[in-house]
The first five atom37 places (N, CA, C, CB, O) and aatype in JSON, in Angstrom:
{
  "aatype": [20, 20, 20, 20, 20, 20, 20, 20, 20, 20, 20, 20, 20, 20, 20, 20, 20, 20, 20, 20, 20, 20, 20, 20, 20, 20, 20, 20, 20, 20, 20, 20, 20, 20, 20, 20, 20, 20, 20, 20, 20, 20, 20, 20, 20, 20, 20, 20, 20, 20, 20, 20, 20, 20, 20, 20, 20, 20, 20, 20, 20, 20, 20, 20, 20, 20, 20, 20, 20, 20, 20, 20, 20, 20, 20, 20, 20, 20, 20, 20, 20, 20, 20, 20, 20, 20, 20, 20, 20, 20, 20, 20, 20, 20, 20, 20, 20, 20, 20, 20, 20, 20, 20],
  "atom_mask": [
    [1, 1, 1, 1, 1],
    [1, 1, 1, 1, 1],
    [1, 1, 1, 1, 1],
    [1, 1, 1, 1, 1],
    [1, 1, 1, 1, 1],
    [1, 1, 1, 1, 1],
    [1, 1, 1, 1, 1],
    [1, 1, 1, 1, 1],
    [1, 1, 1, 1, 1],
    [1, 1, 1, 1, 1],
    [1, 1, 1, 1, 1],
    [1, 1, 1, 1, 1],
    [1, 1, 1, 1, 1],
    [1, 1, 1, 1, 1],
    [1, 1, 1, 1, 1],
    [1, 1, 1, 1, 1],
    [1, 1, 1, 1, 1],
    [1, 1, 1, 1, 1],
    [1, 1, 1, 1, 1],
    [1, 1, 1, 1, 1],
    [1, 1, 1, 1, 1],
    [1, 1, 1, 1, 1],
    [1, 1, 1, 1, 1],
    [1, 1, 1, 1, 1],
    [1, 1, 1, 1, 1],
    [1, 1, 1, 1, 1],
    [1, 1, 1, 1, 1],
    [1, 1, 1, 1, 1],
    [1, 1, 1, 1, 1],
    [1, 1, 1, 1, 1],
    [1, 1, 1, 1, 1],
    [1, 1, 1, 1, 1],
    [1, 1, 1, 1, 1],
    [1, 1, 1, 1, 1],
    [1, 1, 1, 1, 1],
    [1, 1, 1, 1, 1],
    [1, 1, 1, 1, 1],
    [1, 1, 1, 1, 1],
    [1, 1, 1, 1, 1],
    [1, 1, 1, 1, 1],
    [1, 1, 1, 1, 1],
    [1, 1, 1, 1, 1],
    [1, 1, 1, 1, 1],
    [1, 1, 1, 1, 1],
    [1, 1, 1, 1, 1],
    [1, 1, 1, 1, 1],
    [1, 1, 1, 1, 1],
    [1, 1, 1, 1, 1],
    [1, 1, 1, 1, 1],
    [1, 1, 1, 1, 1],
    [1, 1, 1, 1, 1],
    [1, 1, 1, 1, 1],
    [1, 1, 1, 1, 1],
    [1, 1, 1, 1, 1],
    [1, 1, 1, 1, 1],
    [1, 1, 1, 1, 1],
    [1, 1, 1, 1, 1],
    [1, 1, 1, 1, 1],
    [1, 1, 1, 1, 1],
    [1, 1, 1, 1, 1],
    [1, 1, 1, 1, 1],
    [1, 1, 1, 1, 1],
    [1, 1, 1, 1, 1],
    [1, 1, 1, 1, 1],
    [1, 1, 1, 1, 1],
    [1, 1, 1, 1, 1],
    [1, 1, 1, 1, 1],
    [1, 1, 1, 1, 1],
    [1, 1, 1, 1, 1],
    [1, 1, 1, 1, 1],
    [1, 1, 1, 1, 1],
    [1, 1, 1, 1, 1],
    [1, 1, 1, 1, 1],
    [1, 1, 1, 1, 1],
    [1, 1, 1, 1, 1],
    [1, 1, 1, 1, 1],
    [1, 1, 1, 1, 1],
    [1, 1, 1, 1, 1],
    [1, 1, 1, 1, 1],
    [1, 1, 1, 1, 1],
    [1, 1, 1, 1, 1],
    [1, 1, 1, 1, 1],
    [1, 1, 1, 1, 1],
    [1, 1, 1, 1, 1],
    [1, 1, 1, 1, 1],
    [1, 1, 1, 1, 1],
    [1, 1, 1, 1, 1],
    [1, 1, 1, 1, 1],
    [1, 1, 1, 1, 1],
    [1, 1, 1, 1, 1],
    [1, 1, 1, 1, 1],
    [1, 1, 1, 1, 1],
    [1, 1, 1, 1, 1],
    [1, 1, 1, 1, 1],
    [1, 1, 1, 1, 1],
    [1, 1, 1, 1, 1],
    [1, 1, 1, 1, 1],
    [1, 1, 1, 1, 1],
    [1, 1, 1, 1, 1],
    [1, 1, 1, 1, 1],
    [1, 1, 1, 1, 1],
    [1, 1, 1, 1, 1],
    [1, 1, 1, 1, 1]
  ],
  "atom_positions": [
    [[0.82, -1.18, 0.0], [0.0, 0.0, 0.0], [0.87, 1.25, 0.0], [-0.94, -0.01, 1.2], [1.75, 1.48, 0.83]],
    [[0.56, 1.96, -0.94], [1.47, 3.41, -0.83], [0.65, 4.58, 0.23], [1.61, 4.21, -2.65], [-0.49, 4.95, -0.06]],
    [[1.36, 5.09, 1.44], [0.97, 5.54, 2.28], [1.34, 6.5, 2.24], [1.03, 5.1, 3.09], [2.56, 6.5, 2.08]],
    [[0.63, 8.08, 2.36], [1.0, 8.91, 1.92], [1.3, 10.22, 3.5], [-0.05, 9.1, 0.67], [0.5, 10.61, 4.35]],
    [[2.5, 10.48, 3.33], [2.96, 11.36, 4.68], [2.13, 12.7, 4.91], [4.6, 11.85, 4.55], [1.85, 13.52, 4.03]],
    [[1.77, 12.78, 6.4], [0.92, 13.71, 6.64], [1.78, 14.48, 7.48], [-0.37, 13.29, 7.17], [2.73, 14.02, 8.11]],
    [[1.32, 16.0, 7.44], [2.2, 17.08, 8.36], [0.66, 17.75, 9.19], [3.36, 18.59, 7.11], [-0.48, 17.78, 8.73]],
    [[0.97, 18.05, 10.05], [0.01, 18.83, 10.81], [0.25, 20.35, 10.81], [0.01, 18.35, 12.21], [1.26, 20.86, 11.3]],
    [[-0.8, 21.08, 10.18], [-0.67, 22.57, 10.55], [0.06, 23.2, 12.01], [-2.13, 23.01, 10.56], [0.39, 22.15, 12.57]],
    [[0.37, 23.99, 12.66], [0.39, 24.63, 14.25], [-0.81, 25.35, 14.5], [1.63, 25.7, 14.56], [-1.27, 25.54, 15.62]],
    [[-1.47, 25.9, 13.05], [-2.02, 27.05, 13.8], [-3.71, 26.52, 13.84], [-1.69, 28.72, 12.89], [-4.61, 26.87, 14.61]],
    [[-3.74, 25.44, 12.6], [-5.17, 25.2, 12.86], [-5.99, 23.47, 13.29], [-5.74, 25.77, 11.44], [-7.1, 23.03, 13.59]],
    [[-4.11, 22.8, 13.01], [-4.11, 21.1, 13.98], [-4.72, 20.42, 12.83], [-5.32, 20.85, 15.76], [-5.17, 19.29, 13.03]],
    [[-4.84, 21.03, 11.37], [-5.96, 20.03, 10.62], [-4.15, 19.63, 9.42], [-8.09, 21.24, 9.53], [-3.16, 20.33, 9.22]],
    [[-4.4, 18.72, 9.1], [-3.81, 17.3, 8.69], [-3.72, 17.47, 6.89], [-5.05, 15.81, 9.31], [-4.67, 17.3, 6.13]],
    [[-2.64, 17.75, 6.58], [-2.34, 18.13, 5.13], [-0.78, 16.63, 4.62], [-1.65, 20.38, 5.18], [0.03, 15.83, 5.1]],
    [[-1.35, 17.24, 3.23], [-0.42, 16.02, 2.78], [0.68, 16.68, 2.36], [-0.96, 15.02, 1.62], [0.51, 17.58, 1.54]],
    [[2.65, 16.23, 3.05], [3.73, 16.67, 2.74], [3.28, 16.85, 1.08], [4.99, 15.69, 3.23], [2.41, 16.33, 0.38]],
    [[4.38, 17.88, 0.83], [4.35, 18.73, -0.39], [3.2, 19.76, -0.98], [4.53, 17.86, -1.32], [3.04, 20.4, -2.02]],
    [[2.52, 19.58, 0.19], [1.44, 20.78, 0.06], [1.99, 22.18, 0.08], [0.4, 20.75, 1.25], [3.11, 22.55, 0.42]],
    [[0.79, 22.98, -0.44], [1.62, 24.58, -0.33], [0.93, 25.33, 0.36], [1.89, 25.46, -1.64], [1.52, 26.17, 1.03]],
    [[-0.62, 25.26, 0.41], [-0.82, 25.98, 1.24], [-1.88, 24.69, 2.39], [-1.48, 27.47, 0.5], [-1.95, 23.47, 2.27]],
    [[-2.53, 25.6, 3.39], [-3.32, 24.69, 4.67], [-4.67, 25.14, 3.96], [-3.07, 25.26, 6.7], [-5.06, 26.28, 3.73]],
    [[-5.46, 23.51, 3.61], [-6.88, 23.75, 3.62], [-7.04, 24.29, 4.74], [-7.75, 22.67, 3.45], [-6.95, 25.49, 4.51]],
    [[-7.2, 24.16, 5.68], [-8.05, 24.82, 6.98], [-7.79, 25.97, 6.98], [-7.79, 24.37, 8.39], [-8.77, 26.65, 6.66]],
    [[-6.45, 26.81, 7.3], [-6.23, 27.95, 7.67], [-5.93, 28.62, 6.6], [-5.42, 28.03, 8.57], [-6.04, 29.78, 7.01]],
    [[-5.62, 28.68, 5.54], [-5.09, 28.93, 4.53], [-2.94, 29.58, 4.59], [-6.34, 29.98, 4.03], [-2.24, 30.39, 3.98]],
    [[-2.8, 28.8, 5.48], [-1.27, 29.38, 6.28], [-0.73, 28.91, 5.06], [-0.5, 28.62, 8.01], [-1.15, 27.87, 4.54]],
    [[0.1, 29.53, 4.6], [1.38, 29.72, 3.33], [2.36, 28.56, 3.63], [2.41, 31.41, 3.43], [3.34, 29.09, 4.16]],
    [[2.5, 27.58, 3.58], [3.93, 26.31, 3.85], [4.97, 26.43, 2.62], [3.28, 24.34, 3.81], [4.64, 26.21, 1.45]],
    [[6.01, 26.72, 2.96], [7.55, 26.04, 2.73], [8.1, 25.46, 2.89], [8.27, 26.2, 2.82], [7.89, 24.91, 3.97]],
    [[9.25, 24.97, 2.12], [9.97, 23.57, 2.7], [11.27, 24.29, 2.25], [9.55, 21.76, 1.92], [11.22, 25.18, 1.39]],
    [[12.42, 23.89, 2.84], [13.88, 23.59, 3.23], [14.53, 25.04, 3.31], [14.71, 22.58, 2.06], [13.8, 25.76, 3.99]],
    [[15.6, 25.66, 2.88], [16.15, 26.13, 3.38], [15.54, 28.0, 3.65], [17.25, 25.65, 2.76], [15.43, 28.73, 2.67]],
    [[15.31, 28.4, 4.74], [15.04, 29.91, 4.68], [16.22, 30.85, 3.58], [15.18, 30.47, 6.44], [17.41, 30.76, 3.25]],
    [[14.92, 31.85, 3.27], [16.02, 32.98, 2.44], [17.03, 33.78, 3.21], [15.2, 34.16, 1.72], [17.78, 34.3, 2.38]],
    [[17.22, 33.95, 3.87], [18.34, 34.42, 4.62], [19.69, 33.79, 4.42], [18.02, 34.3, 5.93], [20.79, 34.21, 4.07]],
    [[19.18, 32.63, 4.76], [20.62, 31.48, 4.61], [20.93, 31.49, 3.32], [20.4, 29.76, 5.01], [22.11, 31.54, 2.99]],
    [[19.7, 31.43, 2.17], [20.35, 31.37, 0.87], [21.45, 32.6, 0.19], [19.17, 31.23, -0.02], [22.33, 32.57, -0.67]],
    [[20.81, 33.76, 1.16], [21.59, 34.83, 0.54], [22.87, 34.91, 1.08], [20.97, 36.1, 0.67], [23.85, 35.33, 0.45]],
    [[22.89, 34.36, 2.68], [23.82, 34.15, 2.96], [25.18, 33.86, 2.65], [23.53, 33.8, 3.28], [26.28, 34.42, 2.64]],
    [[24.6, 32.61, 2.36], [25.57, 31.25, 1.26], [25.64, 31.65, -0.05], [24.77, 29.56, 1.06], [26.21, 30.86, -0.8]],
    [[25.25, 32.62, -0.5], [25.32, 33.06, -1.83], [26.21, 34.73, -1.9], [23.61, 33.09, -2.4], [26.73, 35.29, -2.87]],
    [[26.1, 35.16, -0.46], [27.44, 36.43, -0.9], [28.78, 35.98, 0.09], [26.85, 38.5, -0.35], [29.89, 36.34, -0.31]],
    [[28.69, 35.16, 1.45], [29.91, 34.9, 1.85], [31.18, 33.96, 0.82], [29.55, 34.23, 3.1], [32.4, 33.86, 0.99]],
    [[30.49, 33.52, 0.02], [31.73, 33.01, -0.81], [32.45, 33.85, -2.0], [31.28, 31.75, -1.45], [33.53, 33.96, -2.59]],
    [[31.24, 34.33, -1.98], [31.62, 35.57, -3.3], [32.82, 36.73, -2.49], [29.71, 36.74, -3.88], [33.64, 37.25, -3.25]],
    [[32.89, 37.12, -0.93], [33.95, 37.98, -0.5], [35.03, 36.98, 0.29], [33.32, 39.23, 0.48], [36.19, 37.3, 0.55]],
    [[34.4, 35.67, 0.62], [35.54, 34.9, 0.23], [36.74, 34.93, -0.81], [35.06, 34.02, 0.01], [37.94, 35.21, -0.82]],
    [[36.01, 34.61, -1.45], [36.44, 34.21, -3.29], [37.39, 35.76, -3.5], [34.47, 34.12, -4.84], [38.48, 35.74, -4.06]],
    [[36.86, 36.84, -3.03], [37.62, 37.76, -3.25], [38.67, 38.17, -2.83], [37.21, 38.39, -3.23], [39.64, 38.57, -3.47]],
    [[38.49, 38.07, -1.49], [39.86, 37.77, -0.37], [40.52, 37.05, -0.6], [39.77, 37.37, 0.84], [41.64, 37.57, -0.54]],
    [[40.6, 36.11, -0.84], [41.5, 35.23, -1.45], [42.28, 35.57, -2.23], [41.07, 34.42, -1.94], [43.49, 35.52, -2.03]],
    [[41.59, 36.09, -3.57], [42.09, 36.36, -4.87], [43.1, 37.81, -4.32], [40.65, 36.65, -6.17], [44.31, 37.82, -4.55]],
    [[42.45, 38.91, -3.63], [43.09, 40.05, -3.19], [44.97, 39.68, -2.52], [41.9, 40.68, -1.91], [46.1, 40.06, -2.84]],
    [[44.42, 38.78, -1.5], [45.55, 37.86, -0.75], [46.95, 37.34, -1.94], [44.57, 36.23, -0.08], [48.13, 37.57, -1.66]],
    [[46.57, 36.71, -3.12], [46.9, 35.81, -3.9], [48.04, 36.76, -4.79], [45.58, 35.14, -4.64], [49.21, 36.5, -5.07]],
    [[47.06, 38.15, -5.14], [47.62, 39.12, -5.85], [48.38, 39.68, -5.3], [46.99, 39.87, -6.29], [49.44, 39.87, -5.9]],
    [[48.24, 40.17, -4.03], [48.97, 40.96, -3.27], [50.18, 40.63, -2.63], [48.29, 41.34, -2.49], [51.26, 41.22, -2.7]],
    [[49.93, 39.76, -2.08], [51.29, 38.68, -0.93], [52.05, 37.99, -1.83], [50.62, 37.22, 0.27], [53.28, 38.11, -1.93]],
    [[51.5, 37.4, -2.37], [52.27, 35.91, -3.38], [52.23, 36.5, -4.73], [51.22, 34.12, -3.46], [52.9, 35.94, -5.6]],
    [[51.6, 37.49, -5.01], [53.19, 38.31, -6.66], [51.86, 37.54, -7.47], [55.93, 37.16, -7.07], [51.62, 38.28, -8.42]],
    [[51.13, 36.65, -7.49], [50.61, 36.15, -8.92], [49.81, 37.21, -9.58], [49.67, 34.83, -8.81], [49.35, 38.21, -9.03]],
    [[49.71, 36.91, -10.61], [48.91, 37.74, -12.04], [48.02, 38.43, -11.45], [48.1, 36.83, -13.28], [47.83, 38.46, -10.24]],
    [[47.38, 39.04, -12.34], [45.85, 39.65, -12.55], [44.82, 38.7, -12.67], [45.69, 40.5, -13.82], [43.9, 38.5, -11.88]],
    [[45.11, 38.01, -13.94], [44.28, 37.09, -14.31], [44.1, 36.14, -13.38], [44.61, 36.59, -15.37], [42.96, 35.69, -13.22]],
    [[45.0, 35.73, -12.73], [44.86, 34.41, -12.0], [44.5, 34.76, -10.79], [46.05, 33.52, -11.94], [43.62, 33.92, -10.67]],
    [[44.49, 35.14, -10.14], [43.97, 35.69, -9.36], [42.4, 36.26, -9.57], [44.86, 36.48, -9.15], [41.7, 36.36, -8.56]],
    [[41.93, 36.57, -10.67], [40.56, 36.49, -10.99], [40.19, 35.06, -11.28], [40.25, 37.38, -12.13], [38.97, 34.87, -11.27]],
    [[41.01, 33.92, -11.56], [40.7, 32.87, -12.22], [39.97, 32.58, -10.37], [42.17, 31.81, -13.2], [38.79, 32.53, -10.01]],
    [[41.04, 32.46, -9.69], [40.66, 32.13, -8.26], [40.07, 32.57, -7.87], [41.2, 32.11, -7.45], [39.66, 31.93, -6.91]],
    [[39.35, 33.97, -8.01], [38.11, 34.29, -7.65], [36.92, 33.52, -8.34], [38.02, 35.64, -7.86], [35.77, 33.87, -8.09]],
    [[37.02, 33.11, -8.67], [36.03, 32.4, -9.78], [36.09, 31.1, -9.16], [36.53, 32.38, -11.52], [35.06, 30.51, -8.85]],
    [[36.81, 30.8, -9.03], [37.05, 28.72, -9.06], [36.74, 28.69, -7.23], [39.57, 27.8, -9.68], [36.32, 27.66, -6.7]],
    [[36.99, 29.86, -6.47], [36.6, 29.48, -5.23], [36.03, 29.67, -4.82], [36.91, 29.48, -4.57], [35.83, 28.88, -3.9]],
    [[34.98, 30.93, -4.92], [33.28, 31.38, -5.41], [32.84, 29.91, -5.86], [33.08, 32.74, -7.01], [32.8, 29.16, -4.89]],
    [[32.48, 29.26, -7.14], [31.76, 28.07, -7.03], [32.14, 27.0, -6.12], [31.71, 27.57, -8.16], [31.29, 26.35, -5.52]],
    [[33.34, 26.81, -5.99], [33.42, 26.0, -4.8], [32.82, 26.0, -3.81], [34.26, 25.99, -4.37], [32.1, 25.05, -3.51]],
    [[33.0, 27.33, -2.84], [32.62, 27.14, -1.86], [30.92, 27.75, -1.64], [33.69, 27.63, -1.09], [30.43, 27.91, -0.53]],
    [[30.06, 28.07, -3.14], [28.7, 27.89, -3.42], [28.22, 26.06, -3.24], [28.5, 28.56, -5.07], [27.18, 25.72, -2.69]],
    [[28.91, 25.39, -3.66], [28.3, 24.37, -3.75], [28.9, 23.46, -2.53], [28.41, 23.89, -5.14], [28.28, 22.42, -2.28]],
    [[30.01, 23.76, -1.77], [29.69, 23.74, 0.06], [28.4, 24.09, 0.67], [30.59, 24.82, 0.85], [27.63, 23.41, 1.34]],
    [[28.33, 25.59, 0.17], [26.96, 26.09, 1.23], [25.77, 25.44, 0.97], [26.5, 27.67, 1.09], [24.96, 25.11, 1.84]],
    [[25.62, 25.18, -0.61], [24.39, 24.08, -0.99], [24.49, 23.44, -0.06], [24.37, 23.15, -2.23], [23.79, 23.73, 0.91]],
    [[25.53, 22.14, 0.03], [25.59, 20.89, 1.14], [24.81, 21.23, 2.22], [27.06, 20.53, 1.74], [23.64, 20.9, 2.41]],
    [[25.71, 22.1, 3.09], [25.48, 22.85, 4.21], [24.14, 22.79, 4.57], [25.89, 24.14, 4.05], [23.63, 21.98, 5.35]],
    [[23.49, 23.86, 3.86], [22.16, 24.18, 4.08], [21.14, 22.89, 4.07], [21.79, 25.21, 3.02], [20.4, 22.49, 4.96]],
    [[21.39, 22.32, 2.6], [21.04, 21.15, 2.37], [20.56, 19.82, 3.42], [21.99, 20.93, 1.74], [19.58, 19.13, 3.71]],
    [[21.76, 20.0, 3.68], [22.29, 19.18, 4.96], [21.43, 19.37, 6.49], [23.93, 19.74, 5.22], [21.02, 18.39, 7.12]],
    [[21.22, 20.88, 6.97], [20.76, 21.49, 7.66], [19.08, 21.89, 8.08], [21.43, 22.18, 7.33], [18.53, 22.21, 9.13]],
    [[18.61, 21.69, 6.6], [17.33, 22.29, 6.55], [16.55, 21.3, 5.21], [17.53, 24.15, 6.24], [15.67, 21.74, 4.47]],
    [[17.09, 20.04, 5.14], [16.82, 18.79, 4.2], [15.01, 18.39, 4.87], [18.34, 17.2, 4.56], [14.39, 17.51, 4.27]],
    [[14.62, 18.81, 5.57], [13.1, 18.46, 6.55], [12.87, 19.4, 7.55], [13.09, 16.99, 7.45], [12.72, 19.03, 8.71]],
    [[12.81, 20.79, 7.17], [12.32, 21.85, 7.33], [10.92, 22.51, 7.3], [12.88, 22.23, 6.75], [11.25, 23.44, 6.56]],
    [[9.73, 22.72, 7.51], [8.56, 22.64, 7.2], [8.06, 24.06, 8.19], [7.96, 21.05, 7.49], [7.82, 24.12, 9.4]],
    [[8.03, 25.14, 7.11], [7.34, 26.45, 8.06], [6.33, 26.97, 7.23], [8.43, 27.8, 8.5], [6.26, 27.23, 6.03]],
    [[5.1, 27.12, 8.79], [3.95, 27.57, 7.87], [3.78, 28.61, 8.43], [2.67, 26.8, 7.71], [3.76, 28.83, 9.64]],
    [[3.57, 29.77, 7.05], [3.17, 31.27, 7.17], [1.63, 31.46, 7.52], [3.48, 32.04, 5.75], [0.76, 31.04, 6.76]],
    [[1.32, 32.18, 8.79], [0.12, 32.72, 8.59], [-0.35, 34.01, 8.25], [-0.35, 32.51, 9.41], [-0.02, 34.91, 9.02]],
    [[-1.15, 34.35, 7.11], [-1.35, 35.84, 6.92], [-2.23, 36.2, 7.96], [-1.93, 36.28, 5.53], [-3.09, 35.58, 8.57]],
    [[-1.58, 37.99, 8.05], [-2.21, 38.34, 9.18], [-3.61, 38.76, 8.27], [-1.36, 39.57, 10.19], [-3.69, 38.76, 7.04]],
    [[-4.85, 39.18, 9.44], [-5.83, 39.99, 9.15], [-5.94, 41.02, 9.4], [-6.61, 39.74, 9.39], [-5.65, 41.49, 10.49]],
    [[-6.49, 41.78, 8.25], [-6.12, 43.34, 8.08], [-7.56, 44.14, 7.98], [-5.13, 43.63, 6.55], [-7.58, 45.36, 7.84]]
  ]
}
């Protein structure tokens, strides 16, 4: 028998099926996995990573222009697809439901 996973609202206790988007009952807004914060997060700390580095690379150790942009580049995706993991990793069964307020 294929049994299908149920999540419970908080705000109104009525019984929805995972991958839903919003709550029949309450009409509360649901998301799944990682909050936007973290994404933006993980999406500019590598980028002044990536730059520091490259700044470091140019400056201290004599290398190029170019290469030193190359390494901004190659350690920017790198350490983008760390923070994927990360988050991934972190917020893989995450489940927050928005309620709109009344106005």
């Amino acid at each position: 028998m294929n049994e299908e996973k149920l999540i419970t609202c908080p705000h109104c206790r009525s019984e929805i099926p995972l991958g839903a988007n919003v709550c029949r009952g309450c009409q509360a807004e649901i998301t799944y996995r990682t909050p936007k914060f973290f994404i933006i997060i993980g999406f500019l700390l590598p980028i002044f990573f990536g730059w520091y580095i490259s700044r470091y690379s140019y400056e201290i150790l004599g290398f190029n222009d170019l290469i030193s942009k190359i390494f901004w580049v190659v350690i920017t995706v790198i350490f983008w697809c760390i923070a994927y993991k990360i988050c991934d990793y972190f917020f893989h069964e995450r489940i927050h439901f928005e309620r709109k307020k009344n106005t």
